[in-house]
Backbone as JSON Lines, residues from 0, in Angstrom:
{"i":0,"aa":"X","n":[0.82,-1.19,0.0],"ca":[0.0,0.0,0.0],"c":[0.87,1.26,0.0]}
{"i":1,"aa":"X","n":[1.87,1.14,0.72],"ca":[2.83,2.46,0.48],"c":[3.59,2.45,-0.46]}
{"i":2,"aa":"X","n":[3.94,1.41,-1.4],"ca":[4.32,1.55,-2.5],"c":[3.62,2.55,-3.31]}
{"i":3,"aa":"X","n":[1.6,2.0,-3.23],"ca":[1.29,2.89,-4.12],"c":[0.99,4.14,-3.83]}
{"i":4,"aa":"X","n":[0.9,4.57,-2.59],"ca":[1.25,5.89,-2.38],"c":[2.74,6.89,-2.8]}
{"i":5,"aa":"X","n":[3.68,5.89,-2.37],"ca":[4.6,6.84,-3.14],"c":[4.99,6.9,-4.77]}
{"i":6,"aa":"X","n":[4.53,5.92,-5.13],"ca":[4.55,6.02,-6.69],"c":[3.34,7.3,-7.12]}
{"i":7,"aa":"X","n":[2.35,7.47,-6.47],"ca":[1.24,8.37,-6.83],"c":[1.91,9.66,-6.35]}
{"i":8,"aa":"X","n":[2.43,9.61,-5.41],"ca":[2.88,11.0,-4.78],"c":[4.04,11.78,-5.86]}
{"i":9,"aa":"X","n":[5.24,10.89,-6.11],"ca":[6.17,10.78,-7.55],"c":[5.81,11.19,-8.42]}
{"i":10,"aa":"X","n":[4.44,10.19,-9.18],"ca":[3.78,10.87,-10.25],"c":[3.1,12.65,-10.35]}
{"i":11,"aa":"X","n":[2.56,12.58,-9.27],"ca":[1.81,13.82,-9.22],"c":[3.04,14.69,-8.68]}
{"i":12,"aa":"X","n":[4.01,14.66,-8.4],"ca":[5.5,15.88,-8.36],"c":[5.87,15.98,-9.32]}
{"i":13,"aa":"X","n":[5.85,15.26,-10.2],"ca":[6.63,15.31,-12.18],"c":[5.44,16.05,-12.45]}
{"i":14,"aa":"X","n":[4.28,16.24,-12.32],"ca":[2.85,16.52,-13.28],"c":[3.1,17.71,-13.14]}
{"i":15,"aa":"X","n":[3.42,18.24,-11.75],"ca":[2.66,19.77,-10.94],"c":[4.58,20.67,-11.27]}
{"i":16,"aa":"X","n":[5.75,19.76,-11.94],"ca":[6.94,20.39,-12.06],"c":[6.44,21.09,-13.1]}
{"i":17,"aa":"X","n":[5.74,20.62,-14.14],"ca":[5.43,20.44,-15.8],"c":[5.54,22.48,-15.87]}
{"i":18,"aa":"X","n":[6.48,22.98,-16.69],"ca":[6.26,24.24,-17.13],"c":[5.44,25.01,-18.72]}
{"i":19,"aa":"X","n":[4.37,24.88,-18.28],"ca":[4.05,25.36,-20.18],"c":[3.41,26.58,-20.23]}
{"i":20,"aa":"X","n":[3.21,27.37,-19.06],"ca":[2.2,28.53,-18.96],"c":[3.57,29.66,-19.37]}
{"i":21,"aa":"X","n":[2.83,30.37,-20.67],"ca":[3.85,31.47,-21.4],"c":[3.98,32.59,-20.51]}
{"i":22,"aa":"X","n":[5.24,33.55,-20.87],"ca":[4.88,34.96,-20.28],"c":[4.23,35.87,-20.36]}
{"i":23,"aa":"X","n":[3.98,36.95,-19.84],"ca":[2.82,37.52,-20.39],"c":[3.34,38.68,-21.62]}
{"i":24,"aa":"X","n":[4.98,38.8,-21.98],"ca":[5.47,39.63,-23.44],"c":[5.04,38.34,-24.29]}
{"i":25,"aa":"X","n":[5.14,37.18,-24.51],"ca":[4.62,36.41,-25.47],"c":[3.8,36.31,-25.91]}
{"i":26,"aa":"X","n":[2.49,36.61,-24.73],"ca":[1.11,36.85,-25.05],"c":[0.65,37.92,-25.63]}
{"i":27,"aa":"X","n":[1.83,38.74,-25.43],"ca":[1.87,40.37,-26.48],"c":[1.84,40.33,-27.97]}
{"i":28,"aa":"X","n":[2.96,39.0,-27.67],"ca":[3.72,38.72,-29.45],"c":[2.36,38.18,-30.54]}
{"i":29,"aa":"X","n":[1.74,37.55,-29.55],"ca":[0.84,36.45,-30.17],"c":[-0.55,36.46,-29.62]}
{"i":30,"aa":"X","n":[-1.07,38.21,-29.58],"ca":[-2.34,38.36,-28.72],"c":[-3.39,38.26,-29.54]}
{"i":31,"aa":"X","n":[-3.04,37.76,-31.03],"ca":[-4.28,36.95,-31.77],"c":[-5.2,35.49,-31.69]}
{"i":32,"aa":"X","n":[-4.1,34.91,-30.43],"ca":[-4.2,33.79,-30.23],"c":[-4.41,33.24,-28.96]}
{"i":33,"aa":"X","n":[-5.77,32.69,-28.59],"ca":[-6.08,32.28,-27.18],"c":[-5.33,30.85,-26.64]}
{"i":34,"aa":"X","n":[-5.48,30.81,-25.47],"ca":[-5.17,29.96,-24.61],"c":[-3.4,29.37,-24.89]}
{"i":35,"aa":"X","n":[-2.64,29.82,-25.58],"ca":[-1.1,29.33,-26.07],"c":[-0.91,29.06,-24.59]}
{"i":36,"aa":"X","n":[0.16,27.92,-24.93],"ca":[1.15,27.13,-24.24],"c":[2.27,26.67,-24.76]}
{"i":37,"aa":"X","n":[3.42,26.85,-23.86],"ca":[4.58,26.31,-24.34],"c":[4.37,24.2,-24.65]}
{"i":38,"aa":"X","n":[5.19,24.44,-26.02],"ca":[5.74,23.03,-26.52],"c":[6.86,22.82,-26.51]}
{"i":39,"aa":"X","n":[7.45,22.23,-27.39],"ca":[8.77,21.81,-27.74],"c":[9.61,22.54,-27.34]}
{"i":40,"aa":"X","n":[10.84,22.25,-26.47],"ca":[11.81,23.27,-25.72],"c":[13.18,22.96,-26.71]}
{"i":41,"aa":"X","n":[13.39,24.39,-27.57],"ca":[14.98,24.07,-28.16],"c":[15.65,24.45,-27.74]}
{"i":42,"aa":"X","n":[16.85,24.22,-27.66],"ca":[18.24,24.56,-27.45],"c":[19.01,24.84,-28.54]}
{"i":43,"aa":"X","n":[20.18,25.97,-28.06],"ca":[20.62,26.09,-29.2],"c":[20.85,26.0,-30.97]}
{"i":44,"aa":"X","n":[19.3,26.23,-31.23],"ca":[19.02,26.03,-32.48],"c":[19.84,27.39,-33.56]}
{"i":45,"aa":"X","n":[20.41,26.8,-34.11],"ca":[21.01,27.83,-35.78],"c":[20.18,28.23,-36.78]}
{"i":46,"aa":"X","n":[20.29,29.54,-36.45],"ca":[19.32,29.85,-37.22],"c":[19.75,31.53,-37.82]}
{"i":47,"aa":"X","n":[18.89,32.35,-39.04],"ca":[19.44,33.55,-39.68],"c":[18.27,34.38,-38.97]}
{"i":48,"aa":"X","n":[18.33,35.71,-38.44],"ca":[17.46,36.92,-38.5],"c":[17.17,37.14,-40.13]}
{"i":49,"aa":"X","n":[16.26,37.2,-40.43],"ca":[15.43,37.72,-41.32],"c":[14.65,39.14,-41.08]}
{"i":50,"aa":"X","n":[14.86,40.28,-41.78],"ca":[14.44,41.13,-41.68],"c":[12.7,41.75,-42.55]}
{"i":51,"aa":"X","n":[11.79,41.88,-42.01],"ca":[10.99,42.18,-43.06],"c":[10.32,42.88,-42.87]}
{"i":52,"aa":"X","n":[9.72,44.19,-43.61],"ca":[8.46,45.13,-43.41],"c":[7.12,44.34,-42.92]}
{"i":53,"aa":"X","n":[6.89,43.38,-43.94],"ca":[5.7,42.57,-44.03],"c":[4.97,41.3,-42.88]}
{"i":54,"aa":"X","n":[6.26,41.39,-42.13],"ca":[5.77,40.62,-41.36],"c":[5.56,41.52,-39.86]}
{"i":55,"aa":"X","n":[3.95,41.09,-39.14],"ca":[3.35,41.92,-37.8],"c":[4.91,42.38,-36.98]}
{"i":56,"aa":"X","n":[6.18,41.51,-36.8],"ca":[6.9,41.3,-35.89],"c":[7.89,42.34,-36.2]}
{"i":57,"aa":"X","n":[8.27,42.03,-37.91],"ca":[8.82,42.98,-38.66],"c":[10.63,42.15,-38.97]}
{"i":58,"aa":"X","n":[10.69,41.16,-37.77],"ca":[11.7,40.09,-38.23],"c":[10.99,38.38,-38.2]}
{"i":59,"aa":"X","n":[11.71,37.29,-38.57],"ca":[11.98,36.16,-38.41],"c":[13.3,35.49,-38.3]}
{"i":60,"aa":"X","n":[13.05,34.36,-37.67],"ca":[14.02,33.23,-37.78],"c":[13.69,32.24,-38.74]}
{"i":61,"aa":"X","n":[14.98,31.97,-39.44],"ca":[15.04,30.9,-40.41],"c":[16.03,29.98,-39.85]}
{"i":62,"aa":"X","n":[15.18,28.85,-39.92],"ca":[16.49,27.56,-39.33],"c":[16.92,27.21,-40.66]}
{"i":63,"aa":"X","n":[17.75,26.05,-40.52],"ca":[18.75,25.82,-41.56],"c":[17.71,24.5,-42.69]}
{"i":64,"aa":"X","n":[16.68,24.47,-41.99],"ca":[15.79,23.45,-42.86],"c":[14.71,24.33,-43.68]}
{"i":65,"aa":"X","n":[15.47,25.69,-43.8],"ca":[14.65,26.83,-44.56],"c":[12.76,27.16,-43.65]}
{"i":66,"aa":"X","n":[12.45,26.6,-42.47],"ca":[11.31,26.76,-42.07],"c":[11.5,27.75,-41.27]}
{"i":67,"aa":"X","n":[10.49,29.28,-41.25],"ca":[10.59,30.27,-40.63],"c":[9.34,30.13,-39.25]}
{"i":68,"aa":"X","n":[10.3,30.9,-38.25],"ca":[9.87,30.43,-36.77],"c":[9.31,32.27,-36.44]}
{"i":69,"aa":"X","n":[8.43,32.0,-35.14],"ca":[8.31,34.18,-34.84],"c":[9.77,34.06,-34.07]}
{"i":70,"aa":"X","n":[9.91,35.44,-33.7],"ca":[11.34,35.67,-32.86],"c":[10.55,36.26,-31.53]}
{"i":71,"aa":"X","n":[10.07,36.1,-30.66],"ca":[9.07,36.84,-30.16],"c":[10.08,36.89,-28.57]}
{"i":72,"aa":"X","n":[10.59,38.06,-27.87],"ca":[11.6,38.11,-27.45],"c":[12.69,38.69,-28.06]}
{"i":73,"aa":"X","n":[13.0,38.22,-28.61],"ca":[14.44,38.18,-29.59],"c":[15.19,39.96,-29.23]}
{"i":74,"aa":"X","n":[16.33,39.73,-28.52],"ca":[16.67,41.11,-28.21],"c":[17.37,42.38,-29.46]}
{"i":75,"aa":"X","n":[16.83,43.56,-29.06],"ca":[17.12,44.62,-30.05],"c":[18.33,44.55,-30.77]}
{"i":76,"aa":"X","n":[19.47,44.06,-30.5],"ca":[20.84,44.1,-30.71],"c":[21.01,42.99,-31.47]}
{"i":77,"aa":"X","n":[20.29,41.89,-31.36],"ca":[20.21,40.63,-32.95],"c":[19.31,41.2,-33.71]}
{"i":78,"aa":"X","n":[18.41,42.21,-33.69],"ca":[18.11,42.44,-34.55],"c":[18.36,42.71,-36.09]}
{"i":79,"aa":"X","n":[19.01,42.31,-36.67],"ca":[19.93,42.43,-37.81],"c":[19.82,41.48,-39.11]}
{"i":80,"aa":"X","n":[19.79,42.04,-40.43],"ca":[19.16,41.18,-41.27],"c":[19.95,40.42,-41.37]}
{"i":81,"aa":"X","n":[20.21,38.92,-42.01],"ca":[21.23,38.34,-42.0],"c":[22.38,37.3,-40.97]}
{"i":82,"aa":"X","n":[21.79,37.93,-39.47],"ca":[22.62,37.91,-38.78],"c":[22.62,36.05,-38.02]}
{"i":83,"aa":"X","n":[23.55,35.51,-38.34],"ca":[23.53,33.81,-37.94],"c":[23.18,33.86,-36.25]}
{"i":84,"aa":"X","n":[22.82,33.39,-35.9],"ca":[22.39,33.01,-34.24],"c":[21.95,31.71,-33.52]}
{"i":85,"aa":"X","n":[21.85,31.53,-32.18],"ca":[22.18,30.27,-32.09],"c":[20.85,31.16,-30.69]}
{"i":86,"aa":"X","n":[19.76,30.33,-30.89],"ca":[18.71,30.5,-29.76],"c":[18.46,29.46,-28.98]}
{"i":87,"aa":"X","n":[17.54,30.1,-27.88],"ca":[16.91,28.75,-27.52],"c":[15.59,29.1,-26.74]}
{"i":88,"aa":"X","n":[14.73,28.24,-26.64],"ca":[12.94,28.43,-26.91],"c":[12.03,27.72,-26.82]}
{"i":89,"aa":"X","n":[10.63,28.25,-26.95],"ca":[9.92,26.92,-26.7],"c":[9.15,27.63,-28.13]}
{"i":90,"aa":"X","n":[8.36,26.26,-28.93],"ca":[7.67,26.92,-29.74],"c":[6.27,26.71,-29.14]}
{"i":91,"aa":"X","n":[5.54,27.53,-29.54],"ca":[4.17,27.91,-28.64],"c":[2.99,27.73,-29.59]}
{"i":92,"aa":"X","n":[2.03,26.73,-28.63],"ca":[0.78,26.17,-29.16],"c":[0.02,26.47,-28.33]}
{"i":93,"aa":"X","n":[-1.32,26.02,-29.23],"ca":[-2.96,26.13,-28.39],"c":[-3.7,25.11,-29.21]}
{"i":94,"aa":"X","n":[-4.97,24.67,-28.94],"ca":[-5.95,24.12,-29.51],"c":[-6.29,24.65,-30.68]}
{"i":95,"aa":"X","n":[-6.11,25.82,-30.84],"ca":[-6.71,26.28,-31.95],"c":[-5.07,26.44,-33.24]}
{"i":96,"aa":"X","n":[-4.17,26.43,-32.98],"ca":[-3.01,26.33,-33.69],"c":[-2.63,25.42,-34.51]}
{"i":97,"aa":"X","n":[-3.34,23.94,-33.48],"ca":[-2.53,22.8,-33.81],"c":[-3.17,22.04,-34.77]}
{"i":98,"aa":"X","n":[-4.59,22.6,-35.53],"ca":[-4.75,22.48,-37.11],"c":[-4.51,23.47,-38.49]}
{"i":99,"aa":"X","n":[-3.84,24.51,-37.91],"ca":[-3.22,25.55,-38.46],"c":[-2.18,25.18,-39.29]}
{"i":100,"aa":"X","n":[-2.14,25.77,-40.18],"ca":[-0.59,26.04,-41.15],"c":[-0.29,27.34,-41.23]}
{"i":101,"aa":"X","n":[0.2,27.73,-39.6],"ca":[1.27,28.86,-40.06],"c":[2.25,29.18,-39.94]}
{"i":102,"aa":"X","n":[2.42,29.99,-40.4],"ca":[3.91,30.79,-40.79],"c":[4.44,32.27,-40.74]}
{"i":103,"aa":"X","n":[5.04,32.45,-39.97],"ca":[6.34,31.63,-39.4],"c":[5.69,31.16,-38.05]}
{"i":104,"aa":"X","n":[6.21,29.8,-37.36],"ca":[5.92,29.52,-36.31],"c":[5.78,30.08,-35.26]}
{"i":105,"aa":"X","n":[5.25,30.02,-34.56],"ca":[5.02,31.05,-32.71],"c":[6.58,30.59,-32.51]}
{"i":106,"aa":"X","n":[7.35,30.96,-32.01],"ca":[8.75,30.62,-30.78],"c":[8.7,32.16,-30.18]}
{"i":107,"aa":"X","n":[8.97,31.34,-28.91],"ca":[9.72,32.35,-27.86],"c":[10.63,32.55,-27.14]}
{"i":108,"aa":"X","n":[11.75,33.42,-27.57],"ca":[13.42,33.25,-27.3],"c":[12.95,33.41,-26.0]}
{"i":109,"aa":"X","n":[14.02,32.56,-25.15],"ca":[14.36,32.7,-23.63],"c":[15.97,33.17,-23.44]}
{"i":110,"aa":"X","n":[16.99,32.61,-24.69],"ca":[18.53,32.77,-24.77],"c":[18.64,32.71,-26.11]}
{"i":111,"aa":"X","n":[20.03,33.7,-26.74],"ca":[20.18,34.13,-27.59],"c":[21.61,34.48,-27.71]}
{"i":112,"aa":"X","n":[22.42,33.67,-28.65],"ca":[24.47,34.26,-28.44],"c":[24.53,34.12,-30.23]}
{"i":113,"aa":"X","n":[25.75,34.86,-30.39],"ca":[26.05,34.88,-32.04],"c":[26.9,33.53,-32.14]}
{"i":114,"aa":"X","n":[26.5,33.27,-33.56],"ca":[27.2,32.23,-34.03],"c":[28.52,32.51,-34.64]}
């Protein structure tokens, strides 16, 4: 019986560690979009600043598999067209996203160094 108490107690400490609730500048980046939550956590991903009029943000990230990500965060000083960088992030979902095709993806820099 105390086995299965501490296996339940275990389980429910991993559940309640779980981090996916965004900040509230992300919710700035992406205030078209209800209920977002963090997904996929990258690390050091390579990737180019892309500069553009046309896009709400006005930049992107391009990884090296040519798929463009948001930069949402992304500090004033990478701002730069061209500029190689090495981030790291979560890319950010909701229910309503995850039959979506868009582009460039939600991400939200947490760290950011030149390549």
């Amino acid at each position: 019986m105390i086995r299965y108490f501490l296996f339940f107690t275990f389980g429910l400490a991993l559940l309640s560690c779980r981090e996916d609730k965004i900040s509230t500048t992300a919710s700035d980046c992406y205030s078209g979009f209800k209920g977002l939550r963090r997904g996929q956590y990258i690390v050091d991903a390579p990737v180019i600043v892309q500069m553009s009029g046309g896009l709400a943000a006005g930049s992107q990230l391009v990884a090296s598999n040519g798929v463009s990500w948001g930069g949402c965060h992304l500090p004033e000083p990478f701002l730069q067209d061209s500029l190689p960088i090495f981030v790291t992030g979560y890319f950010l979902t909701s229910d309503d996203l995850e039959g979506m095709n868009l582009i460039p993806l939600p991400f939200e820099v947490t760290s950011v160094k030149r390549r």
